[in-house]
SERO-4910 file (N, C-alpha, C, O; in steps of 0.05 Angstrom, whole numbers):
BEGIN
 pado doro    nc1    nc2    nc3   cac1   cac2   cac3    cc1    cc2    cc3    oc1    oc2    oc3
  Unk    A    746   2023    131    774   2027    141    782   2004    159    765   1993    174
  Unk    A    807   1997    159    808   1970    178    828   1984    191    847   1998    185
  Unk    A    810   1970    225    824   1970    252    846   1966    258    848   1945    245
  Unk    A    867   1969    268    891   1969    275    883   1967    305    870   1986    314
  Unk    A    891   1946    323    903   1955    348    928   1946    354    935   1922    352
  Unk    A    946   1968    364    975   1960    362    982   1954    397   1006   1954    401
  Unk    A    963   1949    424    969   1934    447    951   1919    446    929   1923    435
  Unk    A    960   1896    459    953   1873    464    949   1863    492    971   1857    500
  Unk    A    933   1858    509    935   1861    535    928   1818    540    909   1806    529
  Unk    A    947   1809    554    929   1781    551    908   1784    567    900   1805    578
  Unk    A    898   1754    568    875   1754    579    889   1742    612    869   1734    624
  Unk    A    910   1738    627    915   1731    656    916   1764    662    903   1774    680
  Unk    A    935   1780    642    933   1806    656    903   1820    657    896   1832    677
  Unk    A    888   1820    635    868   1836    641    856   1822    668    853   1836    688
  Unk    A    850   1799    670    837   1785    695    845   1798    720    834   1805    741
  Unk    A    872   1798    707    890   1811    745    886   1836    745    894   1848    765
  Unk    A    876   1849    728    875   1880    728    846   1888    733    837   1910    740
  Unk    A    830   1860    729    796   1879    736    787   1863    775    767   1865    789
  Unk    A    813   1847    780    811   1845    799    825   1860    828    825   1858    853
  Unk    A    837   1874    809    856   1894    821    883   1888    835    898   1902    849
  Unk    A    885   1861    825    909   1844    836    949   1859    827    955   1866    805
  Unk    A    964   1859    846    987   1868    835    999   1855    814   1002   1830    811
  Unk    A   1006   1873    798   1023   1860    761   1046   1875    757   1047   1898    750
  Unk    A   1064   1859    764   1098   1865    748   1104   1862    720   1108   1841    708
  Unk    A   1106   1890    708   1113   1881    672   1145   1877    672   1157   1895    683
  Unk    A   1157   1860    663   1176   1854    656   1194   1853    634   1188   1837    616
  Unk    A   1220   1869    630   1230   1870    600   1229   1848    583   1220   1828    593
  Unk    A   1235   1846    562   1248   1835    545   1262   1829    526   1260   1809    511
  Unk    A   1288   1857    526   1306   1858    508   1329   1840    521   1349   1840    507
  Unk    A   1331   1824    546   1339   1812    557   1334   1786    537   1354   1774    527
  Unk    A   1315   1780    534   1311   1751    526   1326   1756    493   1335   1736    481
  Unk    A   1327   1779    482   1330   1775    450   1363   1789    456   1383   1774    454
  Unk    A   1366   1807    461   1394   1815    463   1404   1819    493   1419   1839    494
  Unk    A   1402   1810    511   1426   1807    538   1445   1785    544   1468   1784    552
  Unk    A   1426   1771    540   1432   1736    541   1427   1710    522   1408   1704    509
  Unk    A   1448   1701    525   1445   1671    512   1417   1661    516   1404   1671    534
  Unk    A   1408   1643    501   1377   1631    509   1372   1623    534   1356   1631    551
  Unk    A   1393   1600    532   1389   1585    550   1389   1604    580   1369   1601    594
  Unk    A   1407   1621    590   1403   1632    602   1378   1655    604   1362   1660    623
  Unk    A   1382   1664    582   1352   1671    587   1335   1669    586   1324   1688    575
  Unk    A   1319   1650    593   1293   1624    589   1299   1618    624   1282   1606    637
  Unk    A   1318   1626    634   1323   1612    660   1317   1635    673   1304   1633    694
  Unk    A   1326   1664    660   1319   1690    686   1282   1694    674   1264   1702    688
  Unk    A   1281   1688    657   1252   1692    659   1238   1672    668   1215   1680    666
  Unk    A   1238   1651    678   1229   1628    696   1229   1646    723   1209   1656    734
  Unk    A   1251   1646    729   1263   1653    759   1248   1683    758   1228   1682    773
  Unk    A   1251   1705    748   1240   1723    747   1200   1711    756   1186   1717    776
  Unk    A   1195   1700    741   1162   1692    734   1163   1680    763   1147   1689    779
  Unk    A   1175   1667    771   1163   1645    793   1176   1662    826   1174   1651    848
  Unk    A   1189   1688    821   1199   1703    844   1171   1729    843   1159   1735    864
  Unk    A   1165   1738    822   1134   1751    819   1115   1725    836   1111   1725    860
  Unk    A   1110   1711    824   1084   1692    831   1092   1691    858   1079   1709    869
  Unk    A   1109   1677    876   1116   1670    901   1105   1686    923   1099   1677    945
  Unk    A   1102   1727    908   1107   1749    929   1080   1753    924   1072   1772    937
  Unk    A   1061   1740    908   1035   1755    909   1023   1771    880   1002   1782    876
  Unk    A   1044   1767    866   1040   1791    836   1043   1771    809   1057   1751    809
  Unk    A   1030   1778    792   1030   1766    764   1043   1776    760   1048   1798    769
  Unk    A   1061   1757    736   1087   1765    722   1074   1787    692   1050   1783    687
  Unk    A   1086   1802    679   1064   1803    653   1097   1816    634   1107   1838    635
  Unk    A   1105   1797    620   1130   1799    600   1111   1822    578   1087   1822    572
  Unk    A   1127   1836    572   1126   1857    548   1148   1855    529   1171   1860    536
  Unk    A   1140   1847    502   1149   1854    479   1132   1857    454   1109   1851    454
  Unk    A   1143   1865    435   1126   1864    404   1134   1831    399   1152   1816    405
  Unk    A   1112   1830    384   1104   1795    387   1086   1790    364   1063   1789    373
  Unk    A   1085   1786    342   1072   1780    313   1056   1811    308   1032   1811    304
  Unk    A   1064   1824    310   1050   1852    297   1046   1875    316   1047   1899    309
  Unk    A   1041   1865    343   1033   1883    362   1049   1882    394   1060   1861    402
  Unk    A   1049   1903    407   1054   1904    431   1047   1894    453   1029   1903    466
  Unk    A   1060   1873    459   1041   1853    480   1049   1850    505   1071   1843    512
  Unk    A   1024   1858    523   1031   1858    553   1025   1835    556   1005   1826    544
  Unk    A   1045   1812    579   1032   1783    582   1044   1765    568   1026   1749    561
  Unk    A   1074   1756    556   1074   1736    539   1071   1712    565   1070   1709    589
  Unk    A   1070   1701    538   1076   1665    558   1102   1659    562   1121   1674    554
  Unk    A   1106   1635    577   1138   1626    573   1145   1617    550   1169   1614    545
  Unk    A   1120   1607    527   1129   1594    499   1132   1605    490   1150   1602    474
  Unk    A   1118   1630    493   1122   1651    470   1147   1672    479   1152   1691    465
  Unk    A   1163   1666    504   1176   1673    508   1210   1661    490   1227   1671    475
  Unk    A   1205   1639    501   1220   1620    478   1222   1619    449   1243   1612    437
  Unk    A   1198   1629    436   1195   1628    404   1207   1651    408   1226   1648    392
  Unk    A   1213   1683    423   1220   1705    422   1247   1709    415   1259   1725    402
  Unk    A   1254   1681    434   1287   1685    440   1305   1659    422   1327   1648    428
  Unk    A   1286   1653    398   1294   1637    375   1303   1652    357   1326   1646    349
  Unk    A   1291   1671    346   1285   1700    329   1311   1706    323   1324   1712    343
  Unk    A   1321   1706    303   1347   1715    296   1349   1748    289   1366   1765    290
  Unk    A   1320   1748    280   1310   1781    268   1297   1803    284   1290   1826    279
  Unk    A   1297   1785    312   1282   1813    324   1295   1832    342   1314   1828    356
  Unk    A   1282   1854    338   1291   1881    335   1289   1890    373   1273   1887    391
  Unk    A   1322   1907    369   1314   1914    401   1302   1940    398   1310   1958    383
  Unk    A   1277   1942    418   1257   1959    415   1248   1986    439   1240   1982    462
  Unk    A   1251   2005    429   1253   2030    443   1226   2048    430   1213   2046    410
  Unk    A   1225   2067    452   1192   2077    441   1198   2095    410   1181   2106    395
  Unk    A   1227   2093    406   1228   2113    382   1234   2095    359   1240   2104    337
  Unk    A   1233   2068    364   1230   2048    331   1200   2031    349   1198   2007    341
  Unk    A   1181   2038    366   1171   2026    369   1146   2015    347   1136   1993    341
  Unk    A   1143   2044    340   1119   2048    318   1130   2022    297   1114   2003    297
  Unk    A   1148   2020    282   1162   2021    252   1171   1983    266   1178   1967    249
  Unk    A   1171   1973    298   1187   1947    301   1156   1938    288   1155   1920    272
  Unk    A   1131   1951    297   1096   1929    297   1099   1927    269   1085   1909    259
  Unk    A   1110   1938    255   1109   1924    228   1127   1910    212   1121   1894    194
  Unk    A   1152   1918    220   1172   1904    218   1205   1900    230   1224   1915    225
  Unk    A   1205   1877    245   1199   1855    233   1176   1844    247   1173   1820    243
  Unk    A   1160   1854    262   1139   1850    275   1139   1835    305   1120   1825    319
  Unk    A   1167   1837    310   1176   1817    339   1200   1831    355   1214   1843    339
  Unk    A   1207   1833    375   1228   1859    391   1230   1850    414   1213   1834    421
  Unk    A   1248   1855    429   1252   1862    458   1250   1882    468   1266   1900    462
  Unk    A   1233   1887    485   1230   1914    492   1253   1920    511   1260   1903    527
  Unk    A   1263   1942    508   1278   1961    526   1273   1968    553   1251   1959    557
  Unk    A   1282   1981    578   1263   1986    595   1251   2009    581   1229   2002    574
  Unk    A   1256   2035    572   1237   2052    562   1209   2041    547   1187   2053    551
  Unk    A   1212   2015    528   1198   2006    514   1178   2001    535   1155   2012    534
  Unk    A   1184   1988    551   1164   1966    570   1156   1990    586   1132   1991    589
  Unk    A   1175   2015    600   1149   2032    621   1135   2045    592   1114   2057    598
  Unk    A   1138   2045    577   1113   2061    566   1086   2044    557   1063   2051    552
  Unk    A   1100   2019    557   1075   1993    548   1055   1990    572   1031   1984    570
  Unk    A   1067   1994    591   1071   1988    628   1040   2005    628   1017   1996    629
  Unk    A   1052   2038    627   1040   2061    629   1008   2059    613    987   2063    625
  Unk    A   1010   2051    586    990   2044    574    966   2021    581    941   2022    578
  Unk    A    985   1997    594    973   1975    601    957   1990    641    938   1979    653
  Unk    A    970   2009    649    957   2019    681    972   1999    701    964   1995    724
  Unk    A    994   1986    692   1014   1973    713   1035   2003    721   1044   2021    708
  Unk    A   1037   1994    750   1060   2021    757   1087   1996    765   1103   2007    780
  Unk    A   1091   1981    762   1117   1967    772   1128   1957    746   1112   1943    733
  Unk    A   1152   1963    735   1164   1945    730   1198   1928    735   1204   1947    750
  Unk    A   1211   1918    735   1217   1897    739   1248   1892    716   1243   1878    697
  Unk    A   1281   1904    717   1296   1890    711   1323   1892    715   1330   1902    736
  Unk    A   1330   1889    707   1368   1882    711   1380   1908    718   1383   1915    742
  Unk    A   1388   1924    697   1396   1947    699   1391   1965    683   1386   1958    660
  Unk    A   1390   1994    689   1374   2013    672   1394   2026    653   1417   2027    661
  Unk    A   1386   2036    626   1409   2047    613   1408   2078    629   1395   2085    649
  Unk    A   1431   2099    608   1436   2125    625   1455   2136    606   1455   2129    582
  Unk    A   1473   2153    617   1491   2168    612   1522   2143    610   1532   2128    626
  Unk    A   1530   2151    576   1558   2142    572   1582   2149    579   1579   2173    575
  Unk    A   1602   2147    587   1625   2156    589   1635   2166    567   1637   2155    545
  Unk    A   1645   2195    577   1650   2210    550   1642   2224    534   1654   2240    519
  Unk    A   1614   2219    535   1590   2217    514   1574   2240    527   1557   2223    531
  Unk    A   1566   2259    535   1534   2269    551   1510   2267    526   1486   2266    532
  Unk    A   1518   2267    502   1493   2269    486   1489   2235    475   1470   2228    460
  Unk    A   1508   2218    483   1495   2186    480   1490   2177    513   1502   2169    533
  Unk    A   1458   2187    502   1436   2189    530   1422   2162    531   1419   2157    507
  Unk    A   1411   2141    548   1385   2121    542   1369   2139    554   1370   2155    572
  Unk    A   1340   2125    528   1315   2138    525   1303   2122    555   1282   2129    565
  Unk    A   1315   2106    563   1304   2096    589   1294   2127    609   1271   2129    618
  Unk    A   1311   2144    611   1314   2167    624   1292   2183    615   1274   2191    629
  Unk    A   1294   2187    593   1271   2202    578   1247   2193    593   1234   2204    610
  Unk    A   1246   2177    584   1210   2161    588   1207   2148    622   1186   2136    629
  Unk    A   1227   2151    635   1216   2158    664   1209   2185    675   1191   2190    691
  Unk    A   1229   2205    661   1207   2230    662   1179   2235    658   1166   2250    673
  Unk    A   1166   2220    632   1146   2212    618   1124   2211    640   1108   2226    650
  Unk    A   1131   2184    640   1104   2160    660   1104   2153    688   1127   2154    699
  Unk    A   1088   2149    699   1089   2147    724   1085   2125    731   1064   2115    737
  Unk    A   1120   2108    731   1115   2088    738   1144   2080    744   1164   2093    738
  Unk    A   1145   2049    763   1168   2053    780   1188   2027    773   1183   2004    779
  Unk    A   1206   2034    762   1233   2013    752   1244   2005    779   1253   2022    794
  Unk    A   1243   1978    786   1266   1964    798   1285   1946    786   1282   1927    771
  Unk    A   1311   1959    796   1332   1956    786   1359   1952    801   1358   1962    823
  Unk    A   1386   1937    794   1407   1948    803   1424   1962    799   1448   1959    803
  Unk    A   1406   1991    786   1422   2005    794   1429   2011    752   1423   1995    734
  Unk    A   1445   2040    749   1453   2032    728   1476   2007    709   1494   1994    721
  Unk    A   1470   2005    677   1484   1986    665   1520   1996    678   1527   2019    679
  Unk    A   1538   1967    687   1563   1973    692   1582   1995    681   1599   2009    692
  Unk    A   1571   1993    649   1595   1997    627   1584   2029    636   1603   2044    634
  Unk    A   1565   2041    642   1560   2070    637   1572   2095    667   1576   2089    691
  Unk    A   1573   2109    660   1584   2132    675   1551   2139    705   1533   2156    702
  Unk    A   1553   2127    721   1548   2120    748   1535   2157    751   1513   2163    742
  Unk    A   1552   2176    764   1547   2195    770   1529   2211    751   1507   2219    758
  Unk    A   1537   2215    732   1520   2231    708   1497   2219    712   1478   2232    720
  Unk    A   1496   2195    707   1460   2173    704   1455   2196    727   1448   2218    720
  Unk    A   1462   2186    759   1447   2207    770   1436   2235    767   1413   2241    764
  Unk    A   1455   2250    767   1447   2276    757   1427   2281    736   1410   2298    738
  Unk    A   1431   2264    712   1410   2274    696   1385   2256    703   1365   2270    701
  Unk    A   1382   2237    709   1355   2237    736   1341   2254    752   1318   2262    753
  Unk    A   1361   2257    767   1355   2280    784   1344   2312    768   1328   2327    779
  Unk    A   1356   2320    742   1351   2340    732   1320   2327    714   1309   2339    696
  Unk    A   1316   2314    720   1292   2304    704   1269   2301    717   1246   2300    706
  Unk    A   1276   2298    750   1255   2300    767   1243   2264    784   1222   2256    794
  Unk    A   1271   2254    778   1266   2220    777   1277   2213    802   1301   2212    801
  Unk    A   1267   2207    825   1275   2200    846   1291   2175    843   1282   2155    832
  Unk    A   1311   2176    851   1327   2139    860   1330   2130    882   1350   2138    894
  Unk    A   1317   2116    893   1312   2096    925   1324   2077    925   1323   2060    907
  Unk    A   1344   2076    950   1359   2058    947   1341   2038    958   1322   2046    973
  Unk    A   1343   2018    954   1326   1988    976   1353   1979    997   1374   1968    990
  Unk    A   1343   1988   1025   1352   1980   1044   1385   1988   1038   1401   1968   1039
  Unk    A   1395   2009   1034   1418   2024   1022   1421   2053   1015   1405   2060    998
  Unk    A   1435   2071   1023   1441   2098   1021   1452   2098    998   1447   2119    986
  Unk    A   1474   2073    977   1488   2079    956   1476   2069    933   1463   2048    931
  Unk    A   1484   2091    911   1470   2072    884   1483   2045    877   1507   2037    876
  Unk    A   1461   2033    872   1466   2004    864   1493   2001    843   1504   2023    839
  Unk    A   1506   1979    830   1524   1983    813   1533   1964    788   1554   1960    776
  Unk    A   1494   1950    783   1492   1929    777   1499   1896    781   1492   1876    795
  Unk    A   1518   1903    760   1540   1874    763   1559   1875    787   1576   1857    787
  Unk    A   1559   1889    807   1578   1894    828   1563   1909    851   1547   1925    845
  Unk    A   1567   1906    872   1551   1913    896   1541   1945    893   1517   1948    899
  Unk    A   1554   1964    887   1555   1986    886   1573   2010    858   1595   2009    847
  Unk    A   1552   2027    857   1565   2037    828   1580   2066    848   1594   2080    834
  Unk    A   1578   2073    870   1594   2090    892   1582   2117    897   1592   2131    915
  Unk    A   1556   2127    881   1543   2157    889   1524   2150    911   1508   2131    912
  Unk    A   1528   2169    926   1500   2161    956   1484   2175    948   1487   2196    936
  Unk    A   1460   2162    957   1431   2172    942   1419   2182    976   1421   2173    999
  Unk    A   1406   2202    964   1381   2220    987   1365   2211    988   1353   2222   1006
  Unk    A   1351   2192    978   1321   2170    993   1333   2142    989   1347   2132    972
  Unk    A   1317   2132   1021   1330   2101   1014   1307   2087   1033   1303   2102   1053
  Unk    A   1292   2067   1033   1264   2050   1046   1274   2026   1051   1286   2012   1035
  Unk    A   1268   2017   1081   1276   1995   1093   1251   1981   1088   1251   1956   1093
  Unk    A   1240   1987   1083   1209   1960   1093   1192   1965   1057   1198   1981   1039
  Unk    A   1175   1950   1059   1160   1948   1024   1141   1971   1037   1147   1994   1029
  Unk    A   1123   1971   1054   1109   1991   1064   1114   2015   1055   1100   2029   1040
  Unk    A   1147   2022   1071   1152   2055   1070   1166   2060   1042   1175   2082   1037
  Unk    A   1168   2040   1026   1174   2046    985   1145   2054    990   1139   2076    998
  Unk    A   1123   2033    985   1104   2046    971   1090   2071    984   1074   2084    970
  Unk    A   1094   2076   1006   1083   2100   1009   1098   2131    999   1086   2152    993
  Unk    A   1137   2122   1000   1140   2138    983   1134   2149    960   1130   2172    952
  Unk    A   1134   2117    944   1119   2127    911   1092   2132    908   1084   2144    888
  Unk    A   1073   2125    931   1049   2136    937   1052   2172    929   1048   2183    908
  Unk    A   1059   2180    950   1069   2209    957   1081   2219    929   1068   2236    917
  Unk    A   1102   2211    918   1116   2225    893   1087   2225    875   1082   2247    865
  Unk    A   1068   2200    870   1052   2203    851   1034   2222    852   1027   2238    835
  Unk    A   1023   2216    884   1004   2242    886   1011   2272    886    995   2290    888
  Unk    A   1037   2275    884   1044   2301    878   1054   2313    863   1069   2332    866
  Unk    A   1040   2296    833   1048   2302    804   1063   2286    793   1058   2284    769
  Unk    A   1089   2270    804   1114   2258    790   1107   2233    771   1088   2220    764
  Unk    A   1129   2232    768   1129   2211    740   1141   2193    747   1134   2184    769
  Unk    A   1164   2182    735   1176   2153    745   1203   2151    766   1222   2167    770
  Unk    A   1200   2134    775   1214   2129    806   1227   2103    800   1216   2085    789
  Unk    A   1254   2103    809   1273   2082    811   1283   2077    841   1289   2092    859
  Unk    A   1281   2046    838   1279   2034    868   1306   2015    849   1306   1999    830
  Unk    A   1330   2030    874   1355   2008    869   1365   1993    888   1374   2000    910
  Unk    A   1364   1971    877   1370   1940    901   1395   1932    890   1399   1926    866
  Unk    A   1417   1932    913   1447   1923    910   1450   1886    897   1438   1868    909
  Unk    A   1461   1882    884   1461   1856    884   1481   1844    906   1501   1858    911
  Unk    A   1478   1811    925   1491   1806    936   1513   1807    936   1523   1803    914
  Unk    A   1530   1811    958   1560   1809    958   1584   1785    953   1608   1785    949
  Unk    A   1559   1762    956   1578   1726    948   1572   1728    914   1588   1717    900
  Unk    A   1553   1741    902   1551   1739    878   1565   1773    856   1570   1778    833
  Unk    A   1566   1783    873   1591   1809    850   1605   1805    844   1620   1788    855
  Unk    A   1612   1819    820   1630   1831    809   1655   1852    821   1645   1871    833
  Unk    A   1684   1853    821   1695   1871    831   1687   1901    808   1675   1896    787
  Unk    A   1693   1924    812   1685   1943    798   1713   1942    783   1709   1941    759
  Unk    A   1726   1943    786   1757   1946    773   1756   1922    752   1774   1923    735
  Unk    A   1739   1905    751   1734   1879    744   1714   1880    714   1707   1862    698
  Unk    A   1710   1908    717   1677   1910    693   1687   1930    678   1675   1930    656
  Unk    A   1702   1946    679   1712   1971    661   1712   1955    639   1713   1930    637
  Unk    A   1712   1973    621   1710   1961    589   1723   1986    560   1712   2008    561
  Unk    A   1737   1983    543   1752   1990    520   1724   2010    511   1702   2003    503
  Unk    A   1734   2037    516   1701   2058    511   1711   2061    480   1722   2082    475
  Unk    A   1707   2037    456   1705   2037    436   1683   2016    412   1684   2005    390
  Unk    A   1669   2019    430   1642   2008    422   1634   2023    412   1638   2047    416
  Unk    A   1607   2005    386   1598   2023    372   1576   2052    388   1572   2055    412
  Unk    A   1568   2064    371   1541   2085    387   1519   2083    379   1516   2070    358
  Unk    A   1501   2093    390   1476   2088    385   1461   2061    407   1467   2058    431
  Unk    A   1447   2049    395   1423   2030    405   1442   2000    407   1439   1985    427
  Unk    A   1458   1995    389   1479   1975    396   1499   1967    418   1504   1945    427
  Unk    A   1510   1994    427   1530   2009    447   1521   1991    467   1531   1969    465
  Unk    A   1508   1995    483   1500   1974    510   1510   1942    504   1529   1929    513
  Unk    A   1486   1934    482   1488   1906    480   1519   1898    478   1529   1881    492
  Unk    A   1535   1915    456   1569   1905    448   1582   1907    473   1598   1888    475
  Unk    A   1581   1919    492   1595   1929    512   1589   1902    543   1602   1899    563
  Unk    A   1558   1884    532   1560   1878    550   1570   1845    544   1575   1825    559
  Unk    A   1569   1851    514   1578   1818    502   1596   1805    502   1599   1782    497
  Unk    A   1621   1833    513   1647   1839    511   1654   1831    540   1669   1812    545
  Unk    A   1642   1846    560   1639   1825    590   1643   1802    585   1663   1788    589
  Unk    A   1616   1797    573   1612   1761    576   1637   1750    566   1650   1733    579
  Unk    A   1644   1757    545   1665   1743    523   1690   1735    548   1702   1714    552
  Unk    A   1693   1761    563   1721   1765    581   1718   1753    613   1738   1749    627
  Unk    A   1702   1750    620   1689   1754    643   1677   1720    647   1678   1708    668
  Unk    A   1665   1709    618   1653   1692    621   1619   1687    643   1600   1703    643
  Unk    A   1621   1661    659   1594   1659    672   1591   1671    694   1569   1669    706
  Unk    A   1613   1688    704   1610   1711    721   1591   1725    714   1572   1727    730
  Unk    A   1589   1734    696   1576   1754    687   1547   1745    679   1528   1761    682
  Unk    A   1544   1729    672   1511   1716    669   1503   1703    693   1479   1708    693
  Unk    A   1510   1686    720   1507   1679    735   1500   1707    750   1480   1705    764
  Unk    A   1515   1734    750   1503   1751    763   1475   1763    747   1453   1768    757
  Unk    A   1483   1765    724   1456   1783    713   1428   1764    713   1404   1772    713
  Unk    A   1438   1739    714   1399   1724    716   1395   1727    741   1371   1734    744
  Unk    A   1414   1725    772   1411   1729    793   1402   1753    800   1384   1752    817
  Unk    A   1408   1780    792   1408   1810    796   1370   1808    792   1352   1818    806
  Unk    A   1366   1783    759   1341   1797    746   1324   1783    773   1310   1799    786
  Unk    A   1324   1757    783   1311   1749    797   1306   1764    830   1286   1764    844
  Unk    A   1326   1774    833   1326   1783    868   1305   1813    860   1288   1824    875
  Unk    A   1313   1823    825   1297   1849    831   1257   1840    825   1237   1853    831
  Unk    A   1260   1820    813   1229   1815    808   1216   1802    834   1193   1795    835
  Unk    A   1234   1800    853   1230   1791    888   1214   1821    892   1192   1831    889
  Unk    A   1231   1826    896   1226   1858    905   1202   1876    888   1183   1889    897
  Unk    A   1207   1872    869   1185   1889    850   1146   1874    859   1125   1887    860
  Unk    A   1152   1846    863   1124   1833    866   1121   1847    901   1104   1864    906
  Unk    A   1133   1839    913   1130   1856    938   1130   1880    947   1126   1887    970
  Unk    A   1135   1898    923   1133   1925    926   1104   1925    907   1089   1943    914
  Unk    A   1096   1914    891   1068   1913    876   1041   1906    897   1019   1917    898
  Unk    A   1054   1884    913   1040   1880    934   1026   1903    959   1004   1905    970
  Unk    A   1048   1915    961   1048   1932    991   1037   1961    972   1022   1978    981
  Unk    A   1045   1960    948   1031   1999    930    995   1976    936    989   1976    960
  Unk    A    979   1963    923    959   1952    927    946   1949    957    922   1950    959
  Unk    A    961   1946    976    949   1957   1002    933   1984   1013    911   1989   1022
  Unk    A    965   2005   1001    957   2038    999    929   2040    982    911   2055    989
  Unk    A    929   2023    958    911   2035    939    881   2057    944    872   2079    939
  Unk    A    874   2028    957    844   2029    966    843   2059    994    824   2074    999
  Unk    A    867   2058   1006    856   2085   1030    873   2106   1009    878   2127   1021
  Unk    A    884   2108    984    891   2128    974    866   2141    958    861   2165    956
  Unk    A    850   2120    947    839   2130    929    814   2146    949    808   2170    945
  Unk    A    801   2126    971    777   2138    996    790   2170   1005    773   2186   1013
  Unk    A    816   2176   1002    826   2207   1017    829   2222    989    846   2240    992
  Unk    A    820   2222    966    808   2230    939    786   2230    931    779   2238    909
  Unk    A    771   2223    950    743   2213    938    726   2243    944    702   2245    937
***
C-alpha cells in the first residue's frame, strides 16, 4: 500500500519546534487571493522580518505540490502567488485542494487547523472572516474552527465588508474569547474600529499570554487577540461599506474586497500589508511571552 502523508512540516520549523523556540504560522490566501503579487510578496517580507525581529520564526502555511505545508520559503512563496489555478483553501475543500490542483491559500480556518496539527498556538493575519450582512447562515468556517483548536488568531479585528456585531456574538456563543490589544473596542480592520466594546482587553504581552494561558488550561479552544490598526493609516468606516451584492459562498469575501481595491485604490492595500505587518509584530511577541509561561505552566502540571 503506498504512503500518503498529507503535512509537511519544514525542516526550520521542526528545528524551532524541538528547540522549543516561538513559531508564528501565517496565512496564505493572502498571497493567492487578497492581493496583487507584488504587494503581496511585500506583506509577506514585512510580515517574515516583523516575526524574526520579536524573537519568533515565521512558518507560512499553504497546500504546496500535493501537501499541506507548514514553513514555505519566500520562493516558494512567490511560485504560490504566480499560480493562476490555485485554490482558496478551507478545511472543507482541504482534503480534495492536496490533490487538486495540488497548491491553495490557506484561509485562516485552513492555517489554525494546519497550526493545531503542526503544535503552533499563534497565528498571525489581516482580518478574520464571520458573519455577513443579511446573511446569518453565510457564516466563515474561520469561526467554526476556532471553536475547534486551541489556538490564538491575531488579527484586526473582523473583514470590513462583514456585519461587526453578529461576528461577535456568534464568537461569543461559540465560546471564543476576543482581546482587544491595548483597547476595549473591536478592531475594524481596514479602519481603526469596527464600534462593539469587548469584555477582555491586555496591555502588556505578559498579561495576553497569561490570559490565553488560563483560557487553555481551562479547556478552551481558540482565542482572538484584536489589534486596531493605526489612526495615520485608516480607513474612514463610511469609506468601506460596499453594494451587499456579491456573489455567496467562498468567493463573497475575496469579490467584496476587490471591489474596495478597484474604488478605494492603494488605500486599501497600503493599509492591509500594514494591518498584516503590525499584527505579525504582535503575534511574534505574544509567541515570545506564551514561551516564557511555558516552562512554570507545564512544572504546576507536573
Amino acid at each position: 500500500m503506498l504512503a500518503v502523508s498529507s503535512l509537511d512540516i519544514a525542516p526550520t520549523i521542526r528545528e524551532a519546534k524541538t528547540a522549543g523556540a516561538p513559531i508564528v504560522a501565517l496565512e496564505s490566501a493572502v498571497i493567492t487571493h487578497g492581493l496583487p503579487k507584488a504587494a503581496a510578496m511585500d506583506a509577506v517580507a514585512r510580515q517574515w522580518d516583523a516575526c524574526t525581529k520579536r524573537g519568533a520564526t515565521p512558518a507560512v502555511v499553504a497546500v504546496f505540490d500535493g501537501c499541506l505545508r507548514v514553513g514555505l520559503s519566500l520562493d516558494q512563496c512567490a511560485s504560490l502567488a504566480d499560480r493562476t489555478d490555485a485554490a482558496k483553501v478551507s478545511p472543507w475543500n482541504l482534503g480534495a485542494a492536496l490533490v487538486s490542483p495540488g497548491f491553495g491559500g490557506t484561509t485562516v480556518a485552513a492555517t489554525i487547523a494546519a497550526a493545531a496539527k503542526a503544535g503552533i498556538r499563534i497565528v498571525s493575519t489581516g482580518g478574520i472572516g464571520g458573519v455577513h450582512p443579511g446573511d446569518a447562515q453565510d457564516v466563515s468556517s474561520d469561526l467554526t474552527e476556532l471553536s475547534r483548536q486551541a489556538v490564538c488568531v491575531v488579527c484586526a479585528g473582523p473583514k470590513s465588508t462583514l456585519d461587526a456585531p453578529a461576528t461577535l456574538e456568534r464568537l461569543e456563543t461559540l465560546g471564543v474569547p476576543v482581546i482587544g490589544w491595548r483597547s476595549s473596542v473591536l478592531a475594524g480592520f481596514l479602519a481603526t474600529s469596527a464600534g462593539p466594546r469587548l469584555s477582555a482587553r491586555a496591555d502588556s504581552f505578559d498579561e495576553l499570554a497569561l490570559l490565553l494561558r488560563h483560557h487553555w488550561d481551562l479547556g478552551g479552544a481558540g482565542a482572538v487577540v484584536s489589534q486596531p490598526l493605526p489612526f495615520d493609516l485608516a480607513i474612514p468606516r463610511r469609506d468601506l461599506a460596499v453594494d451587499d451584492t456579491a456573489a455567496r459562498g467562498p468567493q463573497r469575501t475575496p469579490t467584496e474586497l476587490r471591489r474596495l481595491q478597484a474604488r478605494l485604490g492603494e488605500r486599501v492595500i497600503r493599509a492591509n500589508v500594514a494591518l498584516l505587518e503590525h499584527n505579525a509584530a504582535l503575534a511574534g511577541s505574544l509567541a515570545v511571552a506564551l514561551g516564557r509561561l511555558q516552562p512554570a505552566a507545564e512544572g504546576a502540571h507536573a
